[in-house]
N, C-alpha and C positions, 0 to 999 in steps of 0.2 A: 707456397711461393714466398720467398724473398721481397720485402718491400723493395719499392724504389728508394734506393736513400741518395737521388741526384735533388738536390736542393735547389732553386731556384734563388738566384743571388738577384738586388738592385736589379730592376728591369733596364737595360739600357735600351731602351728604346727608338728605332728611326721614326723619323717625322708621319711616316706612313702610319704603321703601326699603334704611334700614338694619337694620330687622329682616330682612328678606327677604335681606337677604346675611349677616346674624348667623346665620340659622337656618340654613343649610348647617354654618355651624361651634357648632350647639347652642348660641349665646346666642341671647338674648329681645331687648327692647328694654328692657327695665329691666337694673336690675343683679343680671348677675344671684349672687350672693349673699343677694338677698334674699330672707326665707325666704318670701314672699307670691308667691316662684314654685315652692315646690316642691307647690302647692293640687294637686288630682286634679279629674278629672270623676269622678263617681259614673255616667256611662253606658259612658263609657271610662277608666279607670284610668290608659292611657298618653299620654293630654293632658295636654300642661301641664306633663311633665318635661325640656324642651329637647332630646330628643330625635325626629327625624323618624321617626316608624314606616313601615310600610305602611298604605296607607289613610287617612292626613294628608296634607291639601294644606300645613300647613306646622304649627311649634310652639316657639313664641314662651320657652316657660317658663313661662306662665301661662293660667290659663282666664278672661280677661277680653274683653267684647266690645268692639269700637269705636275698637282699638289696630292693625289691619290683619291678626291672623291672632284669629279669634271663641273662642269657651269651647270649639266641637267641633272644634279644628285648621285650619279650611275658611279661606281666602282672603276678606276682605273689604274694602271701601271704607274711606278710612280714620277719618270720620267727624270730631269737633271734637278726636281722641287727635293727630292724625297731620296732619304739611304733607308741601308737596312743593317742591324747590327743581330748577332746570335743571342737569341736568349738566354742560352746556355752551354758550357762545356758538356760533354755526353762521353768524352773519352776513359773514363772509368767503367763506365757500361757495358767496354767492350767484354763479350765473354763470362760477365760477373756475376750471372745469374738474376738480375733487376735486370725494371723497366722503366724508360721514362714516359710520364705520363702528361699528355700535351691536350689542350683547349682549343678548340677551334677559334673563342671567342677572344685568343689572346693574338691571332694573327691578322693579317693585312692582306689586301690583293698589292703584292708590291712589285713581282715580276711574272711571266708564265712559262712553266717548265716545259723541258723537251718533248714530252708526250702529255698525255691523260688531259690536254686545256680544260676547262670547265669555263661557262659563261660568269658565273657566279663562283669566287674562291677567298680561299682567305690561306696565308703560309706562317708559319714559325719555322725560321732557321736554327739548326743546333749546331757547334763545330767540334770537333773530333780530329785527334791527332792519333794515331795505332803506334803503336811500340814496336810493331813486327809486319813486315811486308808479303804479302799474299793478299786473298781472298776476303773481303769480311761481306757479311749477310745483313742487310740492314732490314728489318722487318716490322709490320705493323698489324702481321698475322697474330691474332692476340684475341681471346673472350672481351676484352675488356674495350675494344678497336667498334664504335658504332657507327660511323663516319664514314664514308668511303674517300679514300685518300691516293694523293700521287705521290712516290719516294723520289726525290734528283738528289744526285752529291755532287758536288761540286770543286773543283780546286781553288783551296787558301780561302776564298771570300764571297759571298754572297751571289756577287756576277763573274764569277768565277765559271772555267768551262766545264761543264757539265762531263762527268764522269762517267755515268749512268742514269736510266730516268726508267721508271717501271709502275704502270697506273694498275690499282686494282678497283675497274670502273664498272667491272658485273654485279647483277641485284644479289643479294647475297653472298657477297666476295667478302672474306673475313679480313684484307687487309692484303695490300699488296709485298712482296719480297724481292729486294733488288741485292743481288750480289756483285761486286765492282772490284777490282784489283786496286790494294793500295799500295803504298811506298811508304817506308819505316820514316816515323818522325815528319812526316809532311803535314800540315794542316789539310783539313777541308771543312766544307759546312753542306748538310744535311737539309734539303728544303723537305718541310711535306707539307703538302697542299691539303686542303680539304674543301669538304662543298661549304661555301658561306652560312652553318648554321651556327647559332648562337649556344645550342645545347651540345654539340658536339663534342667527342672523347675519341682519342685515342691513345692507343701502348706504342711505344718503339722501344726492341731489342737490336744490340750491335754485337754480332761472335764472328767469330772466325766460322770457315766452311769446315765440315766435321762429319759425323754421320748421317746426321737431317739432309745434306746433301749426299747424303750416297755415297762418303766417301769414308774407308776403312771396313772395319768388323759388324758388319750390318745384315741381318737377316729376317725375312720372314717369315713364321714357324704359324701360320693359320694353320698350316693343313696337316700340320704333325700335333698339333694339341690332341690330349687324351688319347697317343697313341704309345705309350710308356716311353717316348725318344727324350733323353736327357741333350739340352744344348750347349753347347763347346763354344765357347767363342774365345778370341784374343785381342785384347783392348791396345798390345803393342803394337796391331798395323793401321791405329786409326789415330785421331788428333785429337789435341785438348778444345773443345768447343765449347761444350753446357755442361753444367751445372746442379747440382741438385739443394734443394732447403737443408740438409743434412750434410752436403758435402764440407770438406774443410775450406774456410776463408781463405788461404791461400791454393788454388789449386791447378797444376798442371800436369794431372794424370789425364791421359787420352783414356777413351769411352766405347764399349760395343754398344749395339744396339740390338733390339728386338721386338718387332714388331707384329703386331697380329688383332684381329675382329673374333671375340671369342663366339663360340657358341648356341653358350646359353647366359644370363644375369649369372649373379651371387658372389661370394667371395671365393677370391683367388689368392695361393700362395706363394711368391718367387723365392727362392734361399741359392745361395751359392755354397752351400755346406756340402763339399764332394772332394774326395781326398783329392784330385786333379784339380783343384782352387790353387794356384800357386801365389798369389799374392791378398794383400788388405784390400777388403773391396765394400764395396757399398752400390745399393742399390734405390732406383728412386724410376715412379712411372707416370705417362701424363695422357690425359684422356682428349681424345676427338670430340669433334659434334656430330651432329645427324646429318649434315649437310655433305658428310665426310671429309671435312677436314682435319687433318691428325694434329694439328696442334701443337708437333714433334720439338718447335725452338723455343714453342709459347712456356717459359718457367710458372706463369701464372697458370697454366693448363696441367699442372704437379697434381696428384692426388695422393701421393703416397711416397714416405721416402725412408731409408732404414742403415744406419750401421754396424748395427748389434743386432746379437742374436738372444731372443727371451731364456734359453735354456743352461747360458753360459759360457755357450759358442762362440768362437770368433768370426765365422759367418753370419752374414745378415740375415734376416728373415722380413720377410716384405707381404704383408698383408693388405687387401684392397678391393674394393666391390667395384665389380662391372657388371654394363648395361650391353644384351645382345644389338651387335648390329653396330657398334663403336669402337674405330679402330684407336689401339694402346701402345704408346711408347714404351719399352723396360730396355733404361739402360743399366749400362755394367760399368762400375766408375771404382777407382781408387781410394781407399777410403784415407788414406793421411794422404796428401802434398805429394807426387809425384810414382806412385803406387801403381804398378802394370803387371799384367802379365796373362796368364788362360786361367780362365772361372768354366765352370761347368754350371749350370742354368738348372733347378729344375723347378717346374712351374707346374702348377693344379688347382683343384678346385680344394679348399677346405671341408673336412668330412669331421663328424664327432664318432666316438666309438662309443656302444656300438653303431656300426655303421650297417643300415637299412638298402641295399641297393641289389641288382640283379645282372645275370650276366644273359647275353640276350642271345639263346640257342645251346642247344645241347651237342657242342664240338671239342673237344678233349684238346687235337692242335689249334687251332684258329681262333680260339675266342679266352680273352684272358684280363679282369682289371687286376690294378695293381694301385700296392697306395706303399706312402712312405710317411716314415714317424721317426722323431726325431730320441734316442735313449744316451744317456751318460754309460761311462766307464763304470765298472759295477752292478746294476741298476739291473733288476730281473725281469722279464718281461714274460706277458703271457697271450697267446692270440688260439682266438674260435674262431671257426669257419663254419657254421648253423644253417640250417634248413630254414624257411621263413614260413611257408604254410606246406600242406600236403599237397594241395595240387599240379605243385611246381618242384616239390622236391626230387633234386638230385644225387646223385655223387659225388660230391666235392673234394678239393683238393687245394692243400694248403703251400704254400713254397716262400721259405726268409731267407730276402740275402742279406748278405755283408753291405756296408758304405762303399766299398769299390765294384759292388755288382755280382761279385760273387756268391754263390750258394753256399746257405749256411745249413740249409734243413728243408726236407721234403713233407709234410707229414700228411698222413691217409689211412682213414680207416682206427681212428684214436678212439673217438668216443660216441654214444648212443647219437642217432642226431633228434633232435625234437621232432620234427616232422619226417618220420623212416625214407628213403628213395624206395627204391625197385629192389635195390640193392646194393650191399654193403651199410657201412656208417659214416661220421663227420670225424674234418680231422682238426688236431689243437697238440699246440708244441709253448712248451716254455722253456727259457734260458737265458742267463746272465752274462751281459754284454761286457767281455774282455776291451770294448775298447768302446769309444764315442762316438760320435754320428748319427747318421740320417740312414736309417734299413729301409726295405723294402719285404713287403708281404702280398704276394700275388695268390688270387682263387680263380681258378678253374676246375672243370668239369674232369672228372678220373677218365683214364684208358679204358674203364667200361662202357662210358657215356650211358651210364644209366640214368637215364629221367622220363619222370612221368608226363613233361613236356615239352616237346625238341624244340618248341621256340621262346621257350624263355627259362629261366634256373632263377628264382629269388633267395635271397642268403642271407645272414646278417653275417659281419665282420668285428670282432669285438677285439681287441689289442688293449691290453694295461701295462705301466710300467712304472711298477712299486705299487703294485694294486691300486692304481688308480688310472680314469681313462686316457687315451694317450688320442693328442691333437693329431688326424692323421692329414695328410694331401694325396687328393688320387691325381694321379699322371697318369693311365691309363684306363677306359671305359668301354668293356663292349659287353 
């Protein structure tokens, strides 16, 4: 995640606001020496002496109403005593991949927004001017959001009319998200509400509407994981929104998305190294919680982000551990400043060669994994296809393609296998890669289907290249 780097300048504080931080340290809003606050309540005695009792929502010093704490201690509006001014500018935020991160204990009950009221509140206004007119997302949907909070925007100023207002007031709501229509170059100011606690935190993010909204190159690929489908997406019918920790500082490349709840845990690997990658791209993914919320705008919800590729590559490679039952953002982003175009996706699980695993049933068409490895121009490669014990051994069958999908090589029936099937042998091919990329090496079961077990075939998978093991990812598992 990107720090917040919105700084917080000289507090200008309204009269409200600054009683509500006086009164932690027993001042009022007036001065207080003066002797028109040491007045009593005659219902309670201990109003109105600058200090906070029990059973006072706050205590000013004095027993006057209309000044933001009333004659009975209790929390009020602040009426024509009391303004409010913005804490701070937020208009760099928009889109920028930062958060601004706000206090409960830094706000005031100073007006009440269009929805979510709460008995007990406290607000910090922020003001924000957009560059560009559409859609923006104001969000406090955030890990970092422990508060439960109300969003209002407002136009120009403080009591300014209310644009939009969106409470996220359910028990476990991670922060509510109010999207509002703005206009280029307009001021507004940002209220969020929170409940009056003294410990309270929350994040606010400001983007533009993109694919977290549903809008452009967005898909969800749960139900095609481990089914060898490589994914195609086009970052040109979507908009520049978010951001990644990796992405370039300045940036207005639009974004795919891709979305999905894997599995099983362990590590996962995305690369866009596929000869239909037409432009610079970069990749970066961000993790939900168990409550299932995806987390999609939360930049602090990042786990992983990538430009480069370890092997030399110009594509990235995007390595990442996931938890079953947690849905993942992976978007598809630009990697210099303005950068579009179609990337092809492909995604798996990280496998070490040799690789230990089995194909489940003895079906020659129907049943087939596959894994992919990345080799250089030159570079000799060499792949077994092995029996794993006798009780399960089959007739294996070996098949390498090309980077664009194409067949480079069948092989069957090569070498003795460790563990004999019914019949036949195991097959192993080696050959020196004319060109760079990401192959593919699929095992399956021969056109004999010979196995000593029709429901399950154990293998091991062994790929080197320059006699050494080769990082594989499987995209396909049955």
């Amino acid at each position: 995640m990107r720090e917040a780097v919105v700084h917080l300048p000289p507090l200008r504080l309204g009269t409200c606001l600054a009683a509500a931080i006086l009164a932690s340290m027993s001042w009022g809003c007036g001065d207080p020496g003066d002797d028109s606050h040491s007045n009593t309540n005659h219902n309670d005695p201990r109003c109105g002496d600058g200090v906070l009792d029990p059973g006072e929502a706050c205590d000013d010093g004095n027993v006057l109403d209309g000044d933001g704490c009333d004659a009975r201690c209790e929390l009020e509006g602040c009426g024509d005593a009391c303004e409010c001014a913005p804490l701070a500018d937020v208009s760099e935020l928009i889109s920028s991949g930062e958060l601004f991160i706000g206090y409960s204990s830094l706000g005031a009950d100073i007006s009440i927004p269009s929805c979510g009221e709460r008995e007990t509140a406290s607000e910090i206004y922020l003001s924000m001017t957009s560059q560009q007119a559409g859609e923006l997302v104001i969000s406090a949907a955030h890990p970092t959001t422990q508060v439960q909070t109300v969003i209002e925007l407002r136009g120009e100023s403080c009591d300014g009319t209310s644009v939009g207002c969106e409470a996220g007031m359910a028990p476990g709501s991670p922060g509510p998200r109010l999207t509002v229509p703005v206009t280029a170059g307009q001021s507004y100011v940002a209220m969020v509400e929170t409940a009056n606690d003294a410990t309270g935190v929350f994040a606010l993010s400001i983007h533009r509407t993109g694919v977290c909204e549903g809008i452009g190159s967005v898909q969800d690929i749960t139900a095609h994981l481990l089914s060898g489908r490589l994914f195609t997406t086009d970052t040109q019918s979507s908009t520049s929104s978010m951001m990644g920790s990796c992405s370039p500082v300045a940036d207005t490349s639009p974004e795919a998305l891709l979305t999905f709840v894997p599995p099983h845990g362990g590590m996962m690997v995305a690369t866009t190294a596929h000869p239909d990658t037409s432009f610079d791209s970069l990749l970066y993914v961000r993790q939900g919680n168990r409550f299932g919320e995806s987390y999609c705008d939360s930049p602090e919800a990042e786990i992983a982000c990538a430009t480069e590729a370890p092997w030399g590559g110009t594509d990235p490679l995007l390595r990442f551990q996931v938890q079953e039952g947690l849905q993942y953002s992976l978007f598809v982003d630009g990697g210099t400043d303005g950068s579009m175009g179609q990337a092809t996706v492909i995604l798996g699980y990280a496998a070490a060669s040799p690789a230990s695993t089995n194909l489940r049933g003895c079906d020659h068409a129907g049943i087939l994994d596959s894994f992919a490895f990345f080799v250089e121009a030159g570079q000799a490669v060499h792949l077994l296809a092995d029996t794993a014990d006798a009780a399960t051994a089959a007739d294996l069958r070996l098949r390498v393609r090309l980077p664009d999908s194409t067949e480079l090589f069948e092989a069957d029936d090569d070498t003795p296998c460790t563990y004999p099937p019914p019949a036949y042998s195991c097959p192993e091919y080696g050959f020196t890669a004319t060109s760079g990329g990401l192959y593919f090496a699929e095992v399956y079961v021969g056109a004999s289907e010979s196995c000593f077990d029709r429901s399950q075939a154990n293998y091991v998978l062994t790929v080197t290249v320059e006699d050494q093991p080769a990082e594989l990812i499987q995209i396909q598992d049955e």
